[in-house]
N, CA, C and O of each residue as an XYZ file, in Angstrom:
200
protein
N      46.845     82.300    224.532
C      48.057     82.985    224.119
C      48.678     83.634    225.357
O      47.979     84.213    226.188
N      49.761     83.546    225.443
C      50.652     83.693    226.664
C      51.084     85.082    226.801
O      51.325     85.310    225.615
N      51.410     86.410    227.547
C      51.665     87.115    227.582
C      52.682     88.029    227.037
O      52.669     89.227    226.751
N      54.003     86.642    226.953
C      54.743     86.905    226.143
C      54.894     86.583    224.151
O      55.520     86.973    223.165
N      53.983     85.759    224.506
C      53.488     85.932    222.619
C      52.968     87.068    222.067
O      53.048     87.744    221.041
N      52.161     87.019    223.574
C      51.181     88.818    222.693
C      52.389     90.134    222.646
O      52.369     91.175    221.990
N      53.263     89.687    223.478
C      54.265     91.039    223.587
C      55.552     90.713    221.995
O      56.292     91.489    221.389
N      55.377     89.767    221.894
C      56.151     89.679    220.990
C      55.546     89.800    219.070
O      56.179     89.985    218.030
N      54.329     89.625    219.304
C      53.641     89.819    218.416
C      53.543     92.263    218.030
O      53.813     93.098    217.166
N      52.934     92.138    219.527
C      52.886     93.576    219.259
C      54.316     94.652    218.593
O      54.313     95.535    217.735
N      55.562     94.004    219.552
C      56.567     94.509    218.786
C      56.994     94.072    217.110
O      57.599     94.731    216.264
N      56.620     93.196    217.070
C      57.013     92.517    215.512
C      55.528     93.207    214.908
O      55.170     92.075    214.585
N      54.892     93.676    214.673
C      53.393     94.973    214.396
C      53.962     95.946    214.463
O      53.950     96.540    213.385
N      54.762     96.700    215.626
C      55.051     98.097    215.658
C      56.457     97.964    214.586
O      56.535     98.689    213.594
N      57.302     97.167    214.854
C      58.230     97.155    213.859
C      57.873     97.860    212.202
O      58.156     98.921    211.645
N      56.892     96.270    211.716
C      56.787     96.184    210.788
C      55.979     97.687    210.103
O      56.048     97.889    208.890
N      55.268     98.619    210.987
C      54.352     99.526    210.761
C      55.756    100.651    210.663
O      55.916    101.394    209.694
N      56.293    100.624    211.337
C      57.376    101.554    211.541
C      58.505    101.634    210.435
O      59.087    102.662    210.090
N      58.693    100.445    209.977
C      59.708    100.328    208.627
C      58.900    100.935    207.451
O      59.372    101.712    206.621
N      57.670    100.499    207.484
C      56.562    100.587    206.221
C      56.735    102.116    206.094
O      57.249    102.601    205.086
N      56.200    103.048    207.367
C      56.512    104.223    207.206
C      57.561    105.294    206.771
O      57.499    106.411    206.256
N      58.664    104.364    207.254
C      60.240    105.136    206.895
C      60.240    104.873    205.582
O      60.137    105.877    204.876
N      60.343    103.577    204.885
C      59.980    103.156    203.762
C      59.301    104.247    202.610
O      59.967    104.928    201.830
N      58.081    104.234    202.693
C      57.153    105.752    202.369
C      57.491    106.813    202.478
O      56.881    107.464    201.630
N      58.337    107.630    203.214
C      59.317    108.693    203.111
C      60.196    108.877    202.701
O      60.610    110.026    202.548
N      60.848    107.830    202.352
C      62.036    107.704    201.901
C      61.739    107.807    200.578
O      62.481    108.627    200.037
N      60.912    107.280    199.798
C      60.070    107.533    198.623
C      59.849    108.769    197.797
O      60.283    109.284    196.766
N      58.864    109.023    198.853
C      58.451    110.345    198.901
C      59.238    111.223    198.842
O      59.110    111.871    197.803
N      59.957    111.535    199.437
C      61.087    112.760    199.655
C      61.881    112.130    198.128
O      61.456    112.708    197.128
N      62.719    111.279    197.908
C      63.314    110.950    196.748
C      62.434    111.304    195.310
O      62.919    112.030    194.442
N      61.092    110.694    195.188
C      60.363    111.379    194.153
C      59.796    112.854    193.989
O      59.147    113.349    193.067
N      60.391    113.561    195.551
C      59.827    114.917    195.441
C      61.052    115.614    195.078
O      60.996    116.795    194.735
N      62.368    114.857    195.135
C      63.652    115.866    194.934
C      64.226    115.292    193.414
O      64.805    116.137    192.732
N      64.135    114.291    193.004
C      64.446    113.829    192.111
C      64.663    114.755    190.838
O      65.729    115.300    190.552
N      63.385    114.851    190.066
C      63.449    115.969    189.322
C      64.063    117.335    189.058
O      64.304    117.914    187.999
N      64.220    117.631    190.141
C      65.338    118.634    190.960
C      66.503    118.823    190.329
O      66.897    119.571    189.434
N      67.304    117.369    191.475
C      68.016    116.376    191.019
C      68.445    116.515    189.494
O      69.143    117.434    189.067
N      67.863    115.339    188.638
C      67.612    115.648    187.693
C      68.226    116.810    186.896
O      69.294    116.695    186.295
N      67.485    117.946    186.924
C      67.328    119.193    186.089
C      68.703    119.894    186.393
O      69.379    120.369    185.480
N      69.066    119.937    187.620
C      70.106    120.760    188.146
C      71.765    119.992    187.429
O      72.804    120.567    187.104
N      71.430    118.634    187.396
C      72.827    118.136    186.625
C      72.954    117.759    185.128
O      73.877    117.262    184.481
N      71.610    118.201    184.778
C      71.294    118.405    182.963
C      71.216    116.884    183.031
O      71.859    116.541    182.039
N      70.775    115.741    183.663
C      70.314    114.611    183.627
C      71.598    113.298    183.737
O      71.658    112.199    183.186
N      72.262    113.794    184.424
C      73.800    113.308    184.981
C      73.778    112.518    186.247
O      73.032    113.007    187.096
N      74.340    111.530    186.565
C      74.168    110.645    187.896
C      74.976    110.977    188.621
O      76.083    110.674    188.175
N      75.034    111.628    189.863
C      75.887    112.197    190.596
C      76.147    111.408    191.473
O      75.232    111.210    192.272
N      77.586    110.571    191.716
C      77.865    110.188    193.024
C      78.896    110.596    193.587
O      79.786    111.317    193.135
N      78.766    110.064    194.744
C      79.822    110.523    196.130
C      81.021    109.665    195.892
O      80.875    108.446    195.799
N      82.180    110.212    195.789
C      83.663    108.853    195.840
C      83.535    108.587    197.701
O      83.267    109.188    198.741
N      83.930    107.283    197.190
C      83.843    106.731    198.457
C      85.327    107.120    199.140
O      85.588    106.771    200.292
């Protein structure tokens, strides 16, 4: 394996580890505010006008 396979491998690894994580927070934080959310608009979908 050539130097540049392994370098291209490692970034396509750090990528994929790195999305996974944002991914999981993004989650997280949404299922931790949700309810919130939720309660505060008596169960109403609040959006932004574009």
């Amino acid at each position: 394996m050539t130097t540049s396979t392994l370098g291209r491998r490692a970034v396509a690894c750090h990528v994929a580890s790195y999305t996974a994580v944002q991914l999981a927070a993004a989650i997280g934080i949404t299922r931790a505010f949700s309810p919130r959310i939720t309660e505060a608009t008596g169960g109403t979908v609040v959006t932004m006008p574009r």
